[in-house]
C-alpha positions in Angstrom: 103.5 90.1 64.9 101.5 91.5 61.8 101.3 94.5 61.0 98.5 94.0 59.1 95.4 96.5 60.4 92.9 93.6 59.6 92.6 90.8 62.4 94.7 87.8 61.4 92.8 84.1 61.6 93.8 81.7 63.7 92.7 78.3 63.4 92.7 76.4 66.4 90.9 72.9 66.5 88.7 72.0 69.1 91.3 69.1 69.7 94.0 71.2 70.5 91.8 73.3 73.1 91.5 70.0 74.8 95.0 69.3 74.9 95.3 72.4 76.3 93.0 72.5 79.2 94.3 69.1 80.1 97.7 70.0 80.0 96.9 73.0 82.5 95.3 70.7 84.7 91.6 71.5 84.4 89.5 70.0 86.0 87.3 66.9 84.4 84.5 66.8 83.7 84.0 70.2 81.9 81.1 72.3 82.8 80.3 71.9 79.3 81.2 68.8 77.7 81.3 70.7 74.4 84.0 73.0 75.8 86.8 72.5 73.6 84.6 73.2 70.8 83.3 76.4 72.3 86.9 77.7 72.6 87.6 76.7 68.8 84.4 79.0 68.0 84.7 81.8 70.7 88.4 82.4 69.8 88.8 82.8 66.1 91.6 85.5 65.9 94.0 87.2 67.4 94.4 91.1 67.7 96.2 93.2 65.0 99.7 95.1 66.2 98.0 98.9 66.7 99.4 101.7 64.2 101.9 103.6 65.7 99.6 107.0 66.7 100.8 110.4 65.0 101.6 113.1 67.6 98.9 115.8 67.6 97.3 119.0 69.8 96.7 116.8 72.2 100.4 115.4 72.8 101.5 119.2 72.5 98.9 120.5 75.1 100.4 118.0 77.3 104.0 119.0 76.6 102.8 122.6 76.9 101.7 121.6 80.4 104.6 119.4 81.5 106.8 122.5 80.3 105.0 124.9 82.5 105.3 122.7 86.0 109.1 122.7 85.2 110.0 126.5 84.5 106.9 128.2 86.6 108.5 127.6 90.1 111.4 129.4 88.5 109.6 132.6 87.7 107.1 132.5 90.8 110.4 132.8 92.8 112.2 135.7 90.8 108.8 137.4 91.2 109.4 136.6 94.9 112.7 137.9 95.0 111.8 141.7 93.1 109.0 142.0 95.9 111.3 141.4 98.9 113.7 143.8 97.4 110.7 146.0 96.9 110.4 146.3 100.8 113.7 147.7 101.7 113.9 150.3 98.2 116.9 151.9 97.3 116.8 155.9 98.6 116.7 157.1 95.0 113.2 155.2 94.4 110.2 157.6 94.6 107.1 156.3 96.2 105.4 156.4 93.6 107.6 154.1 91.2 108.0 151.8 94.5 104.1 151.7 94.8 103.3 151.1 90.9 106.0 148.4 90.8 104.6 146.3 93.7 100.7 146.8 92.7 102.1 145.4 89.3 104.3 142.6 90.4 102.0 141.4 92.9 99.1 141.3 90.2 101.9 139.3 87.6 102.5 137.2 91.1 99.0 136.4 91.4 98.5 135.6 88.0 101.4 133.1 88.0 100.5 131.2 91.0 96.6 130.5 89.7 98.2 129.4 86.8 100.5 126.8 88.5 98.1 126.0 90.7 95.4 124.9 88.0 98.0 123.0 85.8 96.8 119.4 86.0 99.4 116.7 87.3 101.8 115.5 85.1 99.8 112.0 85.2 97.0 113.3 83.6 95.8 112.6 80.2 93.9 114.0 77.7 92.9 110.9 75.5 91.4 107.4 77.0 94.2 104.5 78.1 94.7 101.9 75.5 94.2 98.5 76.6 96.7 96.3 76.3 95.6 93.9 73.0 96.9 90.5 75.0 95.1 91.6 78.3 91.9 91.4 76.0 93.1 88.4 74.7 93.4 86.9 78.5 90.4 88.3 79.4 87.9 86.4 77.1 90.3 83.5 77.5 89.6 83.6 81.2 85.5 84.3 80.9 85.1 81.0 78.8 87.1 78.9 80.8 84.8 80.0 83.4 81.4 79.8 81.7 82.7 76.0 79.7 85.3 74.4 82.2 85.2 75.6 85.7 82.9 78.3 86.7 84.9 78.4 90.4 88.0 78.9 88.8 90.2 81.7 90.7 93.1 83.6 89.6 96.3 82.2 90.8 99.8 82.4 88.7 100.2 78.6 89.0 96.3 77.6 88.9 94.8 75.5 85.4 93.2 78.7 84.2 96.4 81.0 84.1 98.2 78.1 82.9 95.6 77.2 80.4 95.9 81.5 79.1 99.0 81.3 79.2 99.4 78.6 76.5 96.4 79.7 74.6 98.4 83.6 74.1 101.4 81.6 72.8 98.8 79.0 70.2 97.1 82.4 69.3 100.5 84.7 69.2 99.5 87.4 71.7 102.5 86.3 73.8 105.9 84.9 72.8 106.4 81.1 74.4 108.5 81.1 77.7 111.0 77.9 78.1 112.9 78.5 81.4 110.3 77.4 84.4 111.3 80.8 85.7 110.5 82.5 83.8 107.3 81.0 82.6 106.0 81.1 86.2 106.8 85.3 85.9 104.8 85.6 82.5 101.7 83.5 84.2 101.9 86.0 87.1 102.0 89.1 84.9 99.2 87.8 83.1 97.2 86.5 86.8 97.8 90.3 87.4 96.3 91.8 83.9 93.4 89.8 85.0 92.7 91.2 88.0 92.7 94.5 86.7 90.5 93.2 83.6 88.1 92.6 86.8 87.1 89.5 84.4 85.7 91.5 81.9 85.2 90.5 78.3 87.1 92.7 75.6 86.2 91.6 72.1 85.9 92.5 68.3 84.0 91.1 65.8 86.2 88.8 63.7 85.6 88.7 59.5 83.0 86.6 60.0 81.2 88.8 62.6 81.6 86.8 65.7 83.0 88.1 68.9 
């Protein structure tokens, strides 16, 4: 894949789309009869591979954090320990000393278990989940073959509009092409998946062109 950070064109005629859908086993006729063309003008380029991200505050809060959840139980229970012992004081400890260390060590106990408490879980995270560029690819894939071929169209791994996404990724690169039937019946169910969890929605970004 490119590792350009501008969009790469991909020309796909409208006969090929056709070829396509037909191999998949879509359904004739079209809800639009202009559907392969559609797809030729609705799908103009595939997504650029994303720069690798630089680690920042944010990646060190978060190691900050997962440090804490791993070394706080640790202390918590030495604290524990020093105010057990604390109970049953040695004869040569004044009252005094016994009664300053447990005011002290209870406040430090305190203060170490609101901290744990609060720390977020380790599956939290501070910036927004990237999307997956092919799972945008699939998506808008998907919405057109329901608004120009078959606005009934379900998601099933073995269905004309997975198998239809499924060759379209490999035309437009988003996914490497899949030989063994076995295999090619596991990509169309990871990508049947990625499209449930798209919930159909439509990802796009402008091409060079401006279209979406």
């Amino acid at each position: 894949m490119s590792k350009s950070s501008e969009p790469e064109d991909i020309s796909i005629p409208p006969d090929d789309w056709a070829v396509m859908l037909r191999q998949a086993g879509a359904p004739e006729p079209w809800a639009d009869p202009d559907a392969a063309q559609r797809f030729a003008a609705g799908i103009t380029f595939r997504w650029p591979e994303a720069p690798k991200r630089k680690r920042g505050a944010f990646d060190r809060a978060r190691d900050a954090i997962a440090e804490l959840h791993r070394v706080l139980p640790g202390i918590i229970a030495d604290y524990e320990r020093w105010l057990s012992e604390l109970d049953n004081p040695p004869a040569e400890f004044q009252d005094r000393i016994v009664v300053a260390a447990r005011t002290q060590t209870e406040r430090e106990l305190d203060d170490l278990h609101r901290l744990f408490v609060a720390l977020p879980e380790l599956r939290w995270k501070l910036g927004k989940p990237q999307t997956v560029p092919w799972h945008c690819d699939a998506a808008r894939l998907y919405a057109l073959y329901l608004r120009d071929v078959d606005p009934a169209a379900g998601i099933s791994a073995d269905g004309p509009p997975v198998r239809f996404v499924q060759s379209a990724l490999v035309r437009m690169r988003s996914r490497g092409p899949t030989a063994d039937d076995d295999l090619a019946h596991a990509e169309r169910e990871t990508i049947a998946r990625a499209l449930r969890r798209m919930g159909k929605r439509v990802c796009s970004r402008p091409d060079k062109s401006g279209m979406v």
